[in-house]
C-alpha positions in Angstrom: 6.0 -73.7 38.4 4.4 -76.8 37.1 3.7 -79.0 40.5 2.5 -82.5 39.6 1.3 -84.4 42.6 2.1 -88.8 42.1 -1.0 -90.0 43.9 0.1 -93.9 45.9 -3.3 -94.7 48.1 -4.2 -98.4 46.9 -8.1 -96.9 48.4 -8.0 -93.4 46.8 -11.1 -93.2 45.1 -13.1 -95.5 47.6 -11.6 -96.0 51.1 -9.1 -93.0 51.5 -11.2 -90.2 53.3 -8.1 -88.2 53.8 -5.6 -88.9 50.4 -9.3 -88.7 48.2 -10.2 -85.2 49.4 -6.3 -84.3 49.0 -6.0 -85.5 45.7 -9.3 -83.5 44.5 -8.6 -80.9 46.0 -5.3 -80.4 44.3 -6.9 -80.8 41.1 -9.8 -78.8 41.8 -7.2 -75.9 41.9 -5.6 -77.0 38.5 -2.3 -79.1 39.6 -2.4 -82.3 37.4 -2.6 -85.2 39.9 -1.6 -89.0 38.8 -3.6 -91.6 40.4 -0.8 -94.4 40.3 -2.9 -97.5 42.2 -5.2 -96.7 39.3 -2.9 -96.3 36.3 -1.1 -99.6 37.5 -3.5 -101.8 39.1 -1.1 -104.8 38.0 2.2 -103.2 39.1 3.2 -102.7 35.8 4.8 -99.5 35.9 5.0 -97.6 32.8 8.8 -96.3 33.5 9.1 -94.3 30.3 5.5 -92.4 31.3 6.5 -91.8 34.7 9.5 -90.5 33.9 8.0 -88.3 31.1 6.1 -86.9 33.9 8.7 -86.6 36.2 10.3 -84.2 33.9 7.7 -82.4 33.0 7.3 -81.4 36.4 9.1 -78.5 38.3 7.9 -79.2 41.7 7.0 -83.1 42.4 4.5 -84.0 44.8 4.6 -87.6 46.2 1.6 -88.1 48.5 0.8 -91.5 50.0 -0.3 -92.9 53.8 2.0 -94.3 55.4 1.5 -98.6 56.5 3.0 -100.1 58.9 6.2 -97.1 58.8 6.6 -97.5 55.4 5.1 -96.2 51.8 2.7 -98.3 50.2 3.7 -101.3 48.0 3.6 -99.7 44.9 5.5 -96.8 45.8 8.3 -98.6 46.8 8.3 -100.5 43.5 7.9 -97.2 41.0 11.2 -95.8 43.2 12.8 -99.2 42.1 11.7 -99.0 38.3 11.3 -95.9 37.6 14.3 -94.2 39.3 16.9 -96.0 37.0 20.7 -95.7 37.2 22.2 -93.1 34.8 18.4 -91.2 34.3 18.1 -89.9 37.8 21.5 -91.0 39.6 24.8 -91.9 38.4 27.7 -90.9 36.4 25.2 -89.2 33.5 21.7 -89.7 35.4 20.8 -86.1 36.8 17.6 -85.2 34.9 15.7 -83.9 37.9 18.5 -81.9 39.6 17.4 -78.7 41.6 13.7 -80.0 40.7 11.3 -79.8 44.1 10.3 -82.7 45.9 7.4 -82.3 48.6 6.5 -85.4 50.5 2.9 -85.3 51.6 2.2 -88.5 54.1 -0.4 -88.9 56.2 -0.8 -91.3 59.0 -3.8 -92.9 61.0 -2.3 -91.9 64.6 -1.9 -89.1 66.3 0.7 -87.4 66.5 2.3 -87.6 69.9 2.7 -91.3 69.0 5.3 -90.7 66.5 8.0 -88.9 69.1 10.6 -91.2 70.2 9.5 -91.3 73.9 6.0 -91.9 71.8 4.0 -94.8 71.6 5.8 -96.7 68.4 9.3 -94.5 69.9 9.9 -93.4 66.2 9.2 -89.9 64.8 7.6 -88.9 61.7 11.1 -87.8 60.3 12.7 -90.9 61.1 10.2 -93.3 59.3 10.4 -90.4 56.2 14.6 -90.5 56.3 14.8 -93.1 53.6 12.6 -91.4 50.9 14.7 -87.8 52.2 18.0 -89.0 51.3 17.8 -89.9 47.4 18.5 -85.9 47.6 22.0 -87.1 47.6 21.7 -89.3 44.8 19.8 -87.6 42.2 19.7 -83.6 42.9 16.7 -83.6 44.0 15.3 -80.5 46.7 13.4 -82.0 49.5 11.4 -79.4 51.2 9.4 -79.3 54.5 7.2 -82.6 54.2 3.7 -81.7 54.3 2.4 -84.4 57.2 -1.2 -85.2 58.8 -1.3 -87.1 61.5 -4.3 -88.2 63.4 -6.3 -89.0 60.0 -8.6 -91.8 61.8 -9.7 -89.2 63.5 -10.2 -86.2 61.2 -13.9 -85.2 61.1 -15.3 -83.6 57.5 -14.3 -80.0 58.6 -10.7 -81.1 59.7 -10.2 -82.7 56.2 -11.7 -79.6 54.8 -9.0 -77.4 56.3 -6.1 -80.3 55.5 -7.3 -79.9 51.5 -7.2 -75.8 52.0 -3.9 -76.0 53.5 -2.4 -78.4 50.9 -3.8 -76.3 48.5 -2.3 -73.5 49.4 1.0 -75.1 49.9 1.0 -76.5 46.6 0.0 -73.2 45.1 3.4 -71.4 46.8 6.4 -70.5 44.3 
């Protein structure tokens, strides 16, 4: 199964403690992992590249923090672009049914404070229902989300055992 993992941190490579050591450790073990922030600094989404990879893919792996309850800027804009009527959804657009989509987000507080009798009353599952549901649209499988919560607060070892785990996550069939 070819898993490629669509990296959205806007700090991957030099603010992201968490997302960094996931994204290397994902390639470490041979999955091909796509930097987005970097390939479109300007927000000038290739859409015939992404989709290229998109289809290449048998499993795909978004993996992104979540701000203020939502995905990053540019995340929300390559679902806009690159997820076009009649490619992915619509009368003729069902190129990635029955393809695998694991959501990997990771957020800076604990998780007790994302229960709905929680501090921000909303659970993880909630503020990931929007991204869950384009399984009706375009085919997609959405499997169990692979979530980290408490990431201010993750020490080396922590993130050490978060990369293992992704790992071997990423490395089931």
């Amino acid at each position: 199964m070819k898993t490629t993992v669509f990296a959205f941190h806007p700090h991957l490579n030099d603010g992201s403690k968490l997302n960094r050591a996931l994204a290397q450790g994902a390639q470490e073990a041979g999955f091909e992992v796509r930097d987005e922030y970097q390939l479109y600094p300007d927000f000038k989404v290739d859409v015939k590249a992404e989709q290229e990879a998109l289809e290449a893919a048998d499993r795909i792996v978004l993996q992104f923090p979540i701000y203020w309850y939502q995905v990053p800027p540019l995340l929300k804009q390559w679902f806009d672009d690159v997820l076009e009527f009649g490619w992915i959804h619509g009368v003729n657009g069902r190129t990635l049914q029955d393809k695998e989509l694991l959501l990997v987000p990771s957020f800076g507080a604990i998780g007790d404070d994302y229960t709905s009798d929680g501090r921000f009353e909303i659970t993880v599952d909630e503020i990931l229902k929007p991204i869950k549901t384009i399984k009706f649209h375009t085919g997609l499988k959405v499997v169990e989300p692979f979530v980290t919560t408490g990431v201010r607060d993750l020490n080396r070892p922590d993130v050490e055992t978060r990369v293992k785990a992704y790992v071997a996550r990423l490395s089931e069939n």
